[in-house]
KOLTORLO-549491 format. One line per 5 residues: number of its first residue (from 0); their letters; for each residue y, x, z of C-alpha. Coordinates in nm, 2 decimals. Each point is the difference from the previous one (the first is absolute). Example, Ala and Ser with C-alpha at 12.3 -4.5 7.8 and 13.67 -1.06 7.14 Angstrom:
// residues 2
0> as> -0.45:1.23:0.78 | 0.34:0.14:-0.07
END
This chain:
// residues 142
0> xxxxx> 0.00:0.00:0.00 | 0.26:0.32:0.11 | -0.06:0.15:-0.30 | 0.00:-0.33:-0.21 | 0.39:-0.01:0.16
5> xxxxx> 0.07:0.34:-0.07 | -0.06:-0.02:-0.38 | 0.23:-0.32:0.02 | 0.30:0.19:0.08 | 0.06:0.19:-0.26
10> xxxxx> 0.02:-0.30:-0.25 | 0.31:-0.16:-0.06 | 0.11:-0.33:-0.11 | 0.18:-0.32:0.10 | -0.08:-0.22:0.26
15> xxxxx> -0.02:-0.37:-0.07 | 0.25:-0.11:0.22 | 0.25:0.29:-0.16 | -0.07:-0.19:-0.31 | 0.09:-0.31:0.13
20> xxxxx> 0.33:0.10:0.14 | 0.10:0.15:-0.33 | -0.09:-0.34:-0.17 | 0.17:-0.21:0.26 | 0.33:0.25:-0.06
25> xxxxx> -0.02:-0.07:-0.38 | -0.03:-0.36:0.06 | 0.30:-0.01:0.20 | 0.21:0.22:-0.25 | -0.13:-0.24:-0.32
30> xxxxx> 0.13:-0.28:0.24 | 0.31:0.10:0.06 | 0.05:0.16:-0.34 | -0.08:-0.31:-0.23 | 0.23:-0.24:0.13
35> xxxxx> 0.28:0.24:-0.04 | -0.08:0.07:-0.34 | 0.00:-0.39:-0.12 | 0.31:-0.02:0.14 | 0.17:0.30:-0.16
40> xxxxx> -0.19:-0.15:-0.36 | 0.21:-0.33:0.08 | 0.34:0.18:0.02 | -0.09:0.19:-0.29 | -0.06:-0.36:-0.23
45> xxxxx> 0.32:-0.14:0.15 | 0.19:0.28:-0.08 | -0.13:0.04:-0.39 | 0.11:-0.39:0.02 | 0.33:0.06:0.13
50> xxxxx> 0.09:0.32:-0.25 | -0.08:-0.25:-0.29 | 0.23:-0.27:0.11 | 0.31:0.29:0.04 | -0.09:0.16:-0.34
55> xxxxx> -0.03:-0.35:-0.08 | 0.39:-0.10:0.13 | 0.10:0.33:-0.12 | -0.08:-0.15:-0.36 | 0.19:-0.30:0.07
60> xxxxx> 0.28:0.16:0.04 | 0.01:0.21:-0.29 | -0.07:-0.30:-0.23 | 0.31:-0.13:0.20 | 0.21:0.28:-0.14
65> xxxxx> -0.09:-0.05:-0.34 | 0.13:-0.36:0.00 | 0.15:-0.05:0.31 | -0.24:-0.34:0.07 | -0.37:-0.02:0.08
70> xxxxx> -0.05:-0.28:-0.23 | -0.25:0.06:-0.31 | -0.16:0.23:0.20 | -0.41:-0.01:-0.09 | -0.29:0.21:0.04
75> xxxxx> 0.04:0.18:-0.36 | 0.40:0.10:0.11 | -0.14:0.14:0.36 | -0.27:0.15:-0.13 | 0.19:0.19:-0.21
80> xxxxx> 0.21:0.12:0.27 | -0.29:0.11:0.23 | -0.35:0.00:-0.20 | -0.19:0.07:0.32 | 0.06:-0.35:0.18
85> xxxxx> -0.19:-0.30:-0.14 | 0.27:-0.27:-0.01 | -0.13:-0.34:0.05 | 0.13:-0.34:0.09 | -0.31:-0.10:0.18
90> xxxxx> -0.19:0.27:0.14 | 0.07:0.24:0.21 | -0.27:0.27:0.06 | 0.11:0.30:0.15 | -0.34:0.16:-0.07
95> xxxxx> 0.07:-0.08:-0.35 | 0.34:0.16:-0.06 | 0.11:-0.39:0.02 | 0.36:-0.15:0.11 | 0.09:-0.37:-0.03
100> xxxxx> 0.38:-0.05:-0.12 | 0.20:-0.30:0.02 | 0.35:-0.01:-0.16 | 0.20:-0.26:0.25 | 0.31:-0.16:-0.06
105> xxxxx> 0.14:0.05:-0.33 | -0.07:0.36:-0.02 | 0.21:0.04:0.34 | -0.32:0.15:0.22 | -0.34:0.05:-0.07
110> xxxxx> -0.36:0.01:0.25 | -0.27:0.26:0.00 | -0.32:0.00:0.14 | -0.33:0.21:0.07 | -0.32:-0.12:0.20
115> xxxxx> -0.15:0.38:0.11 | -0.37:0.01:0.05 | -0.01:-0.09:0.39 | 0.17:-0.32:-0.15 | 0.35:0.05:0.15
120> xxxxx> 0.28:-0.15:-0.25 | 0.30:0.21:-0.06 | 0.28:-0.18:-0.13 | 0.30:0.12:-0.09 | 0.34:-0.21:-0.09
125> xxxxx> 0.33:0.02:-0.13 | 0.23:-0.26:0.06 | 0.31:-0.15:-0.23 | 0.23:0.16:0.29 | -0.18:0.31:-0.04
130> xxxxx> -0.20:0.00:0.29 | -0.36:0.17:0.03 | -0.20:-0.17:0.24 | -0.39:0.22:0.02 | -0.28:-0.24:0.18
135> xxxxx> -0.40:0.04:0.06 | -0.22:-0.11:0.17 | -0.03:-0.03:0.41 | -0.04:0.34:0.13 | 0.12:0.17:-0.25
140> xx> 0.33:0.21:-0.05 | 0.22:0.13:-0.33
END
């Protein structure tokens, strides 16, 4: 049995219970890790969202200068003012490059949104007393 012990000692190796606290450790990490990672994927959609709906205002307003109104303004016009935004006057997919226009008024303001993928709604609008008023959703901040 002594020398059944002796031979013992000189292997090495892991206990199970080592194991277990490394596991347990990793488990705890992962747990803390994930949830933080979600959330920083969230605020990475909304702010894609919110860059289209500026680029997308920024547009706007240099159709404005070329004819001092937003009226006539249409998804061909935009489009070829900034290629990169998918105008629509119906969707609004942030995931898809997509911003929903309204001209309101008569050519006086105008309304922009973007729906980002953890479904928050940008919207951006520009009153006849040129006023910008930026809303989303609950929670949320511009």
């Amino acid at each position: 049995m002594l020398e059944r012990l002796r031979r013992r000692r000189g292997q090495e190796g892991f206990t199970l219970i080592e194991l277990l606290v490394v596991v347990i450790i990793i488990g705890l990490l992962a747990a803390i890790a994930i949830p933080a990672f979600l959330g920083q994927r969230n605020k990475a959609n909304d702010a894609a969202a919110k860059s289209l709906v500026r680029n997308g205002a920024t547009t706007m307003e240099a159709y404005f200068t070329d004819g001092n109104t937003y009226a006539g303004a249409d998804a061909t016009k935009l489009a070829a003012i900034e290629p990169n935004i998918v105008w629509s006057a119906a969707n609004m997919d942030a995931g898809a490059n997509e911003v929903k226009f309204t001209i309101t008024g008569t050519g006086t303001g105008y309304t922009l949104e973007s729906k980002s993928k953890s479904s928050t709604i940008f919207k951006y609008e520009k009153l006849a007393n040129s006023t910008v008023q930026r809303t989303c959703g609950t929670g949320c901040t511009w």
